[in-house]
N, C-alpha and C positions, 0 to 999 in steps of 0.2 A: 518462570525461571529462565527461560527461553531469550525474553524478551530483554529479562533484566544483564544477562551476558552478551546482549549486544550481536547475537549470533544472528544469520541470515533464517531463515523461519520458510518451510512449507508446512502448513498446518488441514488438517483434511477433517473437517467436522460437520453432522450431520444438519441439515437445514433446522433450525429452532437452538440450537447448541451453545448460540453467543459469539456467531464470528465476529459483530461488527465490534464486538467489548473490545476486542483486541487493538482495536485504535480506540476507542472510547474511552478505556479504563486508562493506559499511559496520558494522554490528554490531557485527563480532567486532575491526576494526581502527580503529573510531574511538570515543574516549573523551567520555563529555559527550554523544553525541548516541543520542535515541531515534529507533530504528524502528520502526515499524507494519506489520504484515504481515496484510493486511485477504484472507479468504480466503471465498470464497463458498459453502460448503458446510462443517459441523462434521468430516464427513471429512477433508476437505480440510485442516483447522486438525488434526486428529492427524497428519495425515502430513506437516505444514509441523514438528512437535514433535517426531515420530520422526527427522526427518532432521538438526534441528538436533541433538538430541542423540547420534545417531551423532557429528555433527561435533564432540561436546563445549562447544556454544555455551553461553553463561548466555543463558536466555531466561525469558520468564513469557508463561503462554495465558490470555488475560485471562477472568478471570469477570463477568458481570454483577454488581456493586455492590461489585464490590472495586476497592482502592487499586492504584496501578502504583509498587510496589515501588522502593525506593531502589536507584538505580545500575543499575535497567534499561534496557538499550541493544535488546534485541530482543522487542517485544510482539507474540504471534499473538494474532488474533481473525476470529471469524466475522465476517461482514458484519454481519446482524441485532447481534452483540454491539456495533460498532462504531454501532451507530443508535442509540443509547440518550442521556437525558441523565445515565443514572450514568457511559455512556464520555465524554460531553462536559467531565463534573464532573471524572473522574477525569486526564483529559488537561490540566485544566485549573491544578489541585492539584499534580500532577508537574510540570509545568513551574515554576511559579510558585514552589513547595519546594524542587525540583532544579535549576533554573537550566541546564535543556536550552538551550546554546545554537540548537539543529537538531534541528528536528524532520522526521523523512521520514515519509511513507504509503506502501508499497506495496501495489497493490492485483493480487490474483493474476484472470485470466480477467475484465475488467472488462465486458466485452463481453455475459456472462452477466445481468448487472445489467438492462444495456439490454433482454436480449430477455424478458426477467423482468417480467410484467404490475404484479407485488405489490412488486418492486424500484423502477420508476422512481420513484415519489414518496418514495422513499426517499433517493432518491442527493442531496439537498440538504442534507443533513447533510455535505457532503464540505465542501463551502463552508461551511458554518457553521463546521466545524473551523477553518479559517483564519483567523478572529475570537476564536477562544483567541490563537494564535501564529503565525507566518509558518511555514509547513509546503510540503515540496518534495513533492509527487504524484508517484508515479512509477506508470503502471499498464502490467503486462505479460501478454501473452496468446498464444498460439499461433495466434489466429482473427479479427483483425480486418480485414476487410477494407478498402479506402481511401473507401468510402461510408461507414463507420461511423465516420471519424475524427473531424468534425466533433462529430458527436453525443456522443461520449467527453469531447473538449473540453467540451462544452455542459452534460452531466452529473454531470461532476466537477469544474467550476469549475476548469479547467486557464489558466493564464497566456494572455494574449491573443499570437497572431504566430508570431513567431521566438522567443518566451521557452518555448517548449513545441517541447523535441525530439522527432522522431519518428525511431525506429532502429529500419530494417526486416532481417531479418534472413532469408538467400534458404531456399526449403523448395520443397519439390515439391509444390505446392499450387497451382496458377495462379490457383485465385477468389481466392485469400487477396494 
């Protein structure tokens, strides 16, 4: 519901739950619209690949100064690959060639960014993205707790209010 109004998204669910569905499933059932699946560690971005293609997805794992391929609906990248201005250029180019009408980011473990010293001056490129194209945020994580909402907002230039859902999802975790 979330995704489908186009709203900014923190979503908090527990490890096994389905975060990656959340760029997986728009993907593979919407046409015309690119996702982003922004992944904090290069492991991380092979295991976001391994699993898409178990699912049989069409995906591309963006390289640094390459093009985003015609008719791609599901892009994995590193964080650092995502901080670049060949990814600004390149996000820039696909839209404006492809006529993405929707563009989505997910961002896997965002919370990592934050506690990440070499990360936070980084995370202003999320905002910059949004000056290409009007782009829906969605960041999901197993570990944020309700102190760190604010700052997630603050970090990834998330919609001000009620334009920015937050869907908590219950786990055996009490700090979380």
């Amino acid at each position: 519901e979330a995704l489908a109004a186009e709203n900014d998204v923190i979503a908090v669910m527990p490890t096994g739950s389905g975060k990656s569905m959340v760029a997986f499933i728009p993907a593979s059932l919407e046409n015309g619209t690119l996702t982003i699946l922004v992944a904090p560690l290069v492991a991380i971005v092979r295991n976001h690949a391994a699993a898409a293609t178990s699912m049989r997805l069409s995906f591309q794992v963006y390289t640094r100064g390459e093009a985003i391929a015609p008719g791609t609906r599901l892009l994995i990248c590193s964080a650092d690959g995502s901080n670049t201005r060949d990814f600004s250029s390149a996000l820039s180019r696909a839209v404006e060639e492809f006529g993405y009408p929707r563009v989505r980011v997910v961002v896997d473990e965002p919370d990592r960014h934050l506690l990440d010293q070499d990360f936070r001056p980084r995370l202003r490129h999320f905002g910059e993205l949004r000056s290409i194209t009007p782009l829906q945020m969605i960041l999901v994580s197993g570990t944020v707790p309700l102190d760190m909402e604010s700052h997630l907002r603050d970090a990834f230039a998330l919609s001000e209010g009620s334009f920015t859902r937050v869907i908590r999802v219950s786990c055996n975790r009490p700090e979380i």
